[in-house]
N, C-alpha and C positions, 0 to 999 in steps of 0.2 A: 338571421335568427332573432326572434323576440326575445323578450322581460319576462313572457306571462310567468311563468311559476315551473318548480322543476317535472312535471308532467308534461308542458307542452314543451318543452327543454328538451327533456329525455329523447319524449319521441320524436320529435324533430331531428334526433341525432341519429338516428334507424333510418328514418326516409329519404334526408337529403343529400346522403354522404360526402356532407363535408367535413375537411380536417375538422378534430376537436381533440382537447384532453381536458381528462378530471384530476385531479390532485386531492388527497386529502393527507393535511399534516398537521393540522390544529386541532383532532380528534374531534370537529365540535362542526364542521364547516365540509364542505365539499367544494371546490374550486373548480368551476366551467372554463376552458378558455378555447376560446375559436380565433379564427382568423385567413393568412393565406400562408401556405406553404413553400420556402426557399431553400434550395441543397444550394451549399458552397464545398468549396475545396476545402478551403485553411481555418481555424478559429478563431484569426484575425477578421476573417472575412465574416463572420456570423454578425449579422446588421441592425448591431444595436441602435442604428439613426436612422431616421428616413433621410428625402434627399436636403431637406432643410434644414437637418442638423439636430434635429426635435429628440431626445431619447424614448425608444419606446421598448417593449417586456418580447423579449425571445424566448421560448423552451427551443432546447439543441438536442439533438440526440447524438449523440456522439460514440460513432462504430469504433469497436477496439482499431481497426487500420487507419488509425488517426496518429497512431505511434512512428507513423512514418514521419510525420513532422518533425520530429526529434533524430530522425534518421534510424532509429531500429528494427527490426525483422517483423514479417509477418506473414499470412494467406491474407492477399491481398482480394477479396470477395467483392471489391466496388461499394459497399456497404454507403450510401450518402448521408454526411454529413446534413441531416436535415433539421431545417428554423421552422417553428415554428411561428411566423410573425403576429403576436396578439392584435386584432383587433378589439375583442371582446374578453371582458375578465372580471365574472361575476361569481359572489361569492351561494353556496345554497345549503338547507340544513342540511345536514348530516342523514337524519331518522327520514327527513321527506322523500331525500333522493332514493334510499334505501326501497322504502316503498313503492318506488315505481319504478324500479328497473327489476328485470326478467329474471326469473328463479327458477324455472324449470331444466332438468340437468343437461348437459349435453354429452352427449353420450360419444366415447373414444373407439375407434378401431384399429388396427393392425399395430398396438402403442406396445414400445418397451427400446431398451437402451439400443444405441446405433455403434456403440462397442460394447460385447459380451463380457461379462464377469472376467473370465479369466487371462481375456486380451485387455484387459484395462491393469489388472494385475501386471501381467508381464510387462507393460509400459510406465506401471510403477517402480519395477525391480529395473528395469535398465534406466531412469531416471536415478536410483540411487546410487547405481554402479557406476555409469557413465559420466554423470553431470554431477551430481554431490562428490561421489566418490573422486574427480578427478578434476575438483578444485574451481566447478563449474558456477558456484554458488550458494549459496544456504540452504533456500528452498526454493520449489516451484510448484506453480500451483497447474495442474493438466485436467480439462474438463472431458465429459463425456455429453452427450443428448439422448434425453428421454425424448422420443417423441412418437405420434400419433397423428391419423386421419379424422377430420371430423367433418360431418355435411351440413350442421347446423349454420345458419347465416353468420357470417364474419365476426359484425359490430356485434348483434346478439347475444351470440358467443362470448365475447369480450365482457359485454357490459353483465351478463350472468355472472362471470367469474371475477369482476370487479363487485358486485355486490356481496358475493361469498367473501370475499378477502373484508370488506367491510365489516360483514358479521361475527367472522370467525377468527381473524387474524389480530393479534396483539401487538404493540410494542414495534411497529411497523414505524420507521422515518420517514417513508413517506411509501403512501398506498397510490395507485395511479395505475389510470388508463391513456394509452397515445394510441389515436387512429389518424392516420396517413394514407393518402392513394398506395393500395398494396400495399400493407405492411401495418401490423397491430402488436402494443406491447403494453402485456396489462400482468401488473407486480406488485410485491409489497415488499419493497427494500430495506432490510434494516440498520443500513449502513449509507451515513453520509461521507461522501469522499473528501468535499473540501468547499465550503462557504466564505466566503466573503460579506461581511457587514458593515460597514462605517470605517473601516480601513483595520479588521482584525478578524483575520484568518483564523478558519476551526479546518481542523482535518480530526477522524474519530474512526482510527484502524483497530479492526472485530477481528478476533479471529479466536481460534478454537468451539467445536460447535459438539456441544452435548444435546442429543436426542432425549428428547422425556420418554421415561418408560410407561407402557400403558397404567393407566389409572394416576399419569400424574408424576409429576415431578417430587422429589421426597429433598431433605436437607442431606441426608445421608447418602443419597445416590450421587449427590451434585461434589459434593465432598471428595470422592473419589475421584471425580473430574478435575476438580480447581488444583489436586495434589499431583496430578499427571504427569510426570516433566517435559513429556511432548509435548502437553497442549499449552505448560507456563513457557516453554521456551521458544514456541510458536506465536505467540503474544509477543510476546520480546522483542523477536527478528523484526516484523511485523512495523512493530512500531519505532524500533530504528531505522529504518527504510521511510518510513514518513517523516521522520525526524531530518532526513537527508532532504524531501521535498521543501520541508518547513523552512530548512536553513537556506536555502536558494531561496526563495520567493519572500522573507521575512526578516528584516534588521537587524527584530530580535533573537532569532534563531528558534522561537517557539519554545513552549514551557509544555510538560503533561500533566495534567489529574487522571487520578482511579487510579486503581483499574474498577471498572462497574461491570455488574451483569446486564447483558440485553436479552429481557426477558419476551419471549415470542411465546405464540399460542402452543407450538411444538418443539421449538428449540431454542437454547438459552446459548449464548455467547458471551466472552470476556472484551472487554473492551476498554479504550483510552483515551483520552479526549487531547489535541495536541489547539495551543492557541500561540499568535505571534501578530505583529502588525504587519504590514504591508501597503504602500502606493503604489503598485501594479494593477494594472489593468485587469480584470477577472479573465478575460480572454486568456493573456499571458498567464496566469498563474493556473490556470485547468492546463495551458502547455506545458508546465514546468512541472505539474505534479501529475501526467498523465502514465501511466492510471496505478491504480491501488494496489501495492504489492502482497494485499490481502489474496487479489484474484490473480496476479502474475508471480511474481513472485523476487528474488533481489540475488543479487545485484538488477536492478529493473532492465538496463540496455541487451543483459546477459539471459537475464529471464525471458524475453521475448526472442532472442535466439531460439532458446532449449523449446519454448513452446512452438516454435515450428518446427522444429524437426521430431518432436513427438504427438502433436495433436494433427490428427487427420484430415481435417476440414477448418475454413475459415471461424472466428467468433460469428461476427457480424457486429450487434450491439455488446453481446454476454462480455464483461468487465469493464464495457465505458459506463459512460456515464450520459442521466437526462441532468441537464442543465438550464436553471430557469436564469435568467440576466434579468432584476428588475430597476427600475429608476428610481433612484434614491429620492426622496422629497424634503430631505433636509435642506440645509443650506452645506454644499459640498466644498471644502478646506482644497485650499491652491491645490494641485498636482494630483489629487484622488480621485479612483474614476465616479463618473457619473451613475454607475451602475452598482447594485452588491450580486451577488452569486451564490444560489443555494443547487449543489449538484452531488445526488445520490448515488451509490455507482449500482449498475444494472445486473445487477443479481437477486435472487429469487423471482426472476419475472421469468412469463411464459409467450414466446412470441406466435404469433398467428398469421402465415402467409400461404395464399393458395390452396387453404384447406388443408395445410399440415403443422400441427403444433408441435413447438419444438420447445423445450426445460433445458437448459445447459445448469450443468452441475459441474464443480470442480472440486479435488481434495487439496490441500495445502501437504506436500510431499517433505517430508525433515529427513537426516542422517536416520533414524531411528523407525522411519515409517514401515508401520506393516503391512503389505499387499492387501492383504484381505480386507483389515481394515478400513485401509481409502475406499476401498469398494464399497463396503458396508456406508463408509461416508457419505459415498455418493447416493445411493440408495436412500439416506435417511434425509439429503434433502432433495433429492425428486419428489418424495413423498411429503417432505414438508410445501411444497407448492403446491402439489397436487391434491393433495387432503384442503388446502387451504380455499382455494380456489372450488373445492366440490367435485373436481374429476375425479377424485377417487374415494371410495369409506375414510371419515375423516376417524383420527384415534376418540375415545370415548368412553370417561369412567364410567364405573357402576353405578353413578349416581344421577348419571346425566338423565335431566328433563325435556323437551323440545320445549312443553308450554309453559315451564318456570323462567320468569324473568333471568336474565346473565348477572352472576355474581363475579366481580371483580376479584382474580384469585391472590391469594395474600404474596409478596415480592417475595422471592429465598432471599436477595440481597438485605431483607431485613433482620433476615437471622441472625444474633449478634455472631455465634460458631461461624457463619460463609462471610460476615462483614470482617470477622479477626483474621481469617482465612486468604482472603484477597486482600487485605490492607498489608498484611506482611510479606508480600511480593516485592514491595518497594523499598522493604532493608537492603536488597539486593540492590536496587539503582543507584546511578548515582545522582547526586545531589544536584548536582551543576544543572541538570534538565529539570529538575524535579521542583527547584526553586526559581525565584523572580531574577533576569539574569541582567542586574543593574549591570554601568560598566564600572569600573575600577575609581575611584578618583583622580589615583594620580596619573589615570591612562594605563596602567598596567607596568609588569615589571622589564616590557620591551617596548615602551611608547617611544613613538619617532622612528620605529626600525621598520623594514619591510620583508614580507614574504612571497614568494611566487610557489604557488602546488600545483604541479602537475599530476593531471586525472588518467587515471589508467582505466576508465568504466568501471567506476565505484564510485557514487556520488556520495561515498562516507567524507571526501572529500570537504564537502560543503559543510557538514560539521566539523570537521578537522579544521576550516576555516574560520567558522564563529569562534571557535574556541581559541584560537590565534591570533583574533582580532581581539576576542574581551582579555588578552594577556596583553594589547598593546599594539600588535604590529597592524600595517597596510598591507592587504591581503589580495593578491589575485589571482583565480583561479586559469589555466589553460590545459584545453586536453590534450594527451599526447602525442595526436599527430595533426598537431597545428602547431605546437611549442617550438619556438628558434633558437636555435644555440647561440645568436645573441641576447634572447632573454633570460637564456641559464645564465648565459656570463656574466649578464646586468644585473638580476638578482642579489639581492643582499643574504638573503638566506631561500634555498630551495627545498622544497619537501616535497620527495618525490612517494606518490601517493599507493593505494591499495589498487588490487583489481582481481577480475576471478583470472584463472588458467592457470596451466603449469608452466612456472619460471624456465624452466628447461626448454621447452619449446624453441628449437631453432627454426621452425616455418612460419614462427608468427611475427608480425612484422612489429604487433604494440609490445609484442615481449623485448624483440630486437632494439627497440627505442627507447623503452624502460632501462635496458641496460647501458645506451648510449649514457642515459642523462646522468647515471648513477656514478661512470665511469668519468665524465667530462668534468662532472663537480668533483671529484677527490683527486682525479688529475691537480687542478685549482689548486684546493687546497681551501677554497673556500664553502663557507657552512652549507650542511647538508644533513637534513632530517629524514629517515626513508622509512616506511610504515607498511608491515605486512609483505604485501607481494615484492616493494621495493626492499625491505628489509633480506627479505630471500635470496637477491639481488645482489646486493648490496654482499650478503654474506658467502656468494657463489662467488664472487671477483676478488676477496681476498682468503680462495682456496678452499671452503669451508662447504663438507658435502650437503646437498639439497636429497631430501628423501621425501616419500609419501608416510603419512599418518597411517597406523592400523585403521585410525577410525577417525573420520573428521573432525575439526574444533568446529564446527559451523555454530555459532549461536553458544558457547561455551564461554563460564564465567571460570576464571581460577583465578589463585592469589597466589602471585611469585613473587620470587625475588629480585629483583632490579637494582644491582651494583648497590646490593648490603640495605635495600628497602623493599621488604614485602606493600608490594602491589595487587589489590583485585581488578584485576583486566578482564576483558572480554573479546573473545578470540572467534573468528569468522576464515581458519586457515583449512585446507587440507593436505599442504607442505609444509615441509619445516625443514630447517637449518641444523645439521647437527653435528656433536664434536666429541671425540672419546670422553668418555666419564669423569668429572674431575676436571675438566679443560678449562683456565680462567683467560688465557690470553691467546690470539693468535696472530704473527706477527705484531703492526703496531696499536691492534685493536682488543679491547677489554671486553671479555666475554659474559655475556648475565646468561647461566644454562641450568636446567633441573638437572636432579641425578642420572637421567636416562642418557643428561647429554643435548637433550632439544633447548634450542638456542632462542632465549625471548627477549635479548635485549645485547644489542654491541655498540660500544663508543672508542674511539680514536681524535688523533687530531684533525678538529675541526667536520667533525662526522656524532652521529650519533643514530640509531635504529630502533623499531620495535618491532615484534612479530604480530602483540596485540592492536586492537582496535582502540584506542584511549579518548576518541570522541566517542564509543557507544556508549548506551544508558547502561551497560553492562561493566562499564569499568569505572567503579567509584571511585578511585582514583585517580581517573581519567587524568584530569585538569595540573593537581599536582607534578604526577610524572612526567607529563607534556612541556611543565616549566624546567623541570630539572633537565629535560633531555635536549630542548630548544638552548638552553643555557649554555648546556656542554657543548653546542655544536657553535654558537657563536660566542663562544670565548675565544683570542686568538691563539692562534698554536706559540707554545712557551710560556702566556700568561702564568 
């Protein structure tokens, strides 16, 4: 492919159908990049080098069945893992390329959802029954497809609908077209899943999505939104679940800002920006943060269960992510890769194969979700692609001009009402994440000790571990069925960790091992911290009955008491532990219980439990109660 200019570019990209893609993310530029195309298995394997070692620039596409790497569920569709290998990577104006790519419409046939209204409802309601209801997770996110026949040529098609996104679409993280032998994906994402820069990690989890009403978005209608508590506590979850990616892949365990509005042409989202350092490899850390519990949903290992046994059909790409790998040109510090990583996850795009367009659309499902609702959800952003893109009447005030130049419409986020609005979300967090997370001077008030946490599939773990480590201790994490009952007994102190299911379950086998661990350390007699699901655990072996919640804690802030100190925790349970009303002791363990009776907090010798979450960004007290309760459990018994 020539230099000439983005005309002989363009159409050079119609007649010779070779790979190519466009990227636009600098609002200012359009990015060409050509080359030859490589499917690999693994993300180890994506070939950041040639065979002489030389770094060169990858885009990856990356099919949600990538999660297999990690070992969790899926419809496995074959979906490849496809490299784009750049040869070519040139930059073109913005307004030029515009002008010479195809605008006439292409017109949709036999197009509309491939589950009906009311079967996507019903798949909400036993999502809520089933899987929230019965301790399966917080949320999950279940997609549907719009889609549609078209007879217009492929690329043409594509590059139409990349022009319209150009024109019409705002606030987009990155707009882009990828054409491949069979197989076309042209979006406007506005969500980046996780970048790598100079060795500091961004991940920027959106969730909650308000529809503009026709004629326009108001501060008053948006207002009603941001006061939601679906949609704040949807935000919340959201960003605890990255928060758990962050703490894996980053030393520091990751810091947040915002929350900010992402203001789009038709829909505006809440969002958080998560940053941390990191000397991992970009490969590895798209492994370890794969994929976005914005579009799956959390516990993540648990969330891809539920989304196979309720979604019909494979994703394909719908909640991976495009992944650009480029070479750094600084001068790169001992041990940091050669590479940074900037990777969008693949949503609002439209994919294009064989002549049938296909929209995946998901609703983010909470305790509190209404059927109809998510449906409405979904519908509001098929149509936000579709309007965007030109496939369908785009929305249109009364004011609208064709041949008036584009006015920039004023941010809501600058309304001082939606900036006080959103800024007081964060009374609620806690601190610990929300600030620089120096460590201690003198090491903490457990320096030189060690911990070993066992993971029950809840990677809250890994922040249960930052936070154990900036108190001090040497932290290692093991999941639960790989953990040796030589490593409990070598442990100096064990915290046996959260996980979704119900404790009761005598046919599961990670339940039966959770309770091994719980029973083997009090056997000892040595310290033992149990968290949630282990706290249940924990409270079922010394007699104390396990019941279901009327109504889930999923994603729930309260402030209790914990042995004579009101605590704000944040609770992710739909079990509890509970004891006649009034109950403070049972046998040799001290009971912390509300008046109902539900049991948030027990300590004994050489033991100590919570029912809450106290690494979430929901427990501002997190950090505090965490020392009190690690303290109690490594004190020795008769100190």
């Amino acid at each position: 492919m020539t230099d000439d200019g983005p005309a002989a570019l363009l159409s050079a990209l119609v007649s010779d159908g070779a790979p190519f893609a466009l990227l636009a993310r600098d609002g200012e530029s359009v990015e060409l990049l050509t080359g030859e195309v490589v499917d690999v298995d693994l993300l180890g394997e994506i070939p950041l080098t040639d065979a002489a070692g030389t770094p060169r620039e990858v885009l990856a596409l990356v099919p949600f069945r990538q999660v297999r790497e990690r070992g969790f569920a899926c419809h496995d569709d074959g979906a490849p893992l496809r490299c784009l290998v750049v040869g070519s990577h040139v930059a073109l104006p913005r307004d030029a390329v515009v002008a010479e790519l195809p605008a006439d419409a292409v017109p949709l046939r036999d197009a509309g959802f491939d589950i009906p209204d009311e079967d996507y409802a019903a798949i909400v309601r036993r999502v809520i029954a089933d899987e929230i209801g019965r301790g399966e997770g917080a949320n999950f996110v279940i997609r549907r497809d719009f889609t549609a026949r078209i007879d217009t040529d492929a690329v043409t098609a594509a590059l139409t609908w990349f022009r319209a996104l150009l024109e019409h679409e705002r606030g987009a993280y990155w707009t882009f077209l990828v054409s491949t032998p069979g197989h076309l994906a042209v979006g406007a994402s506005p969500e980046a899943h996780v970048s790598a820069r100079d060795g500091v990690v961004t991940m920027n989890p959106i969730s909650g999505t308000f529809r503009h009403p026709a004629g326009g978005s108001t501060a008053d209608a948006l207002t009603e939104f941001l006061e939601s508590t679906k949609e704040t506590e949807e935000l919340f979850m959201v960003v605890d679940e990255e928060l758990k990616m962050m703490s894996a892949v980053c030393s520091d365990g990751g810091r947040i800002t915002g929350p900010h509005l992402k203001e789009m042409s038709r829909l505006t989202h809440t969002e958080y920006v998560l940053r941390g350092r990191s000397r991992l490899d970009p490969r590895e850390i798209l492994r370890e943060t794969m994929f976005a519990p914005t579009v799956t949903g959390s516990p993540m290992q648990n969330a891809c269960t539920v989304i196979t046994r309720h979604e019909r059909s494979p994703r394909g790409y719908y909640s991976g992510v495009a992944a650009l790998f480029t070479p750094r040109t600084d001068a790169v510090p001992d041990g940091e890769s050669t590479h940074d990583l900037d990777a969008p996850i693949l949503i609002r795009t439209a994919y294009l194969e064989g002549g049938r367009l296909r929209v995946p659309v998901g609703a983010t499902l909470v305790r509190h979700s209404d059927p109809y609702g998510e449906v409405s959800e979904t519908h509001g952003k098929a149509a936000g692609v579709l309007g965007a893109i030109g496939a369908v009447p785009r929305d249109r005030t009364p004011v609208d001009d064709e041949d008036a130049p584009a006015a920039q419409p004023a941010l809501l986020a600058d309304d001082p009402v939606i900036a006080t609005l959103l800024q007081s979300r964060n009374a609620r967090l806690a601190s610990f994440w929300l600030n620089p997370q120096d460590a201690a001077d003198d090491g903490g008030p457990f320096a030189g000790r060690s911990a070993l946490v066992v993971d029950a599939e809840d990677r809250f773990t890994t922040m249960l571990a930052h936070q154990l480590r900036h108190l001090g201790l040497e932290v290692v994490i093991a999941p639960w069925d790989a953990v040796t009952d030589e490593q409990l007994d070598a442990a100096e102190l064990v915290v046996s960790g959260p996980g979704p299911g119900d404790p009761r379950d005598p046919a599961s086998a990670r339940m039966r091992r959770m309770r091994d661990v719980v029973a083997r350390r009090r056997a000892s007699g040595r310290p033992l911290l149990a968290v949630c699901l282990s706290h249940q655990i924990l409270a079922d072996s010394l007699g104390i009955e396990l019941a279901p919640l009327a109504q889930p804690h999923q994603g729930l802030q309260k402030t209790v008491d914990v042995f004579g100190v009101p605590a704000s925790i944040g609770f992710y349970n739909t079990f509890t532990a509970r004891v006649p009303a009034g109950t403070t002791r049972v046998g040799d363990a001290e009971v912390a219980a509300d008046e109902q009776g539900d049991v948030y907090a027990l300590r004994g010798p050489g033991y100590a439990s919570v029912q809450g979450h106290l690494e979430s960004i929901l427990s501002r007290d997190g950090m505090t109660t965490i020392e009190r309760l690690v303290a109690h459990a490594m004190t020795p018994v008769g100190a």
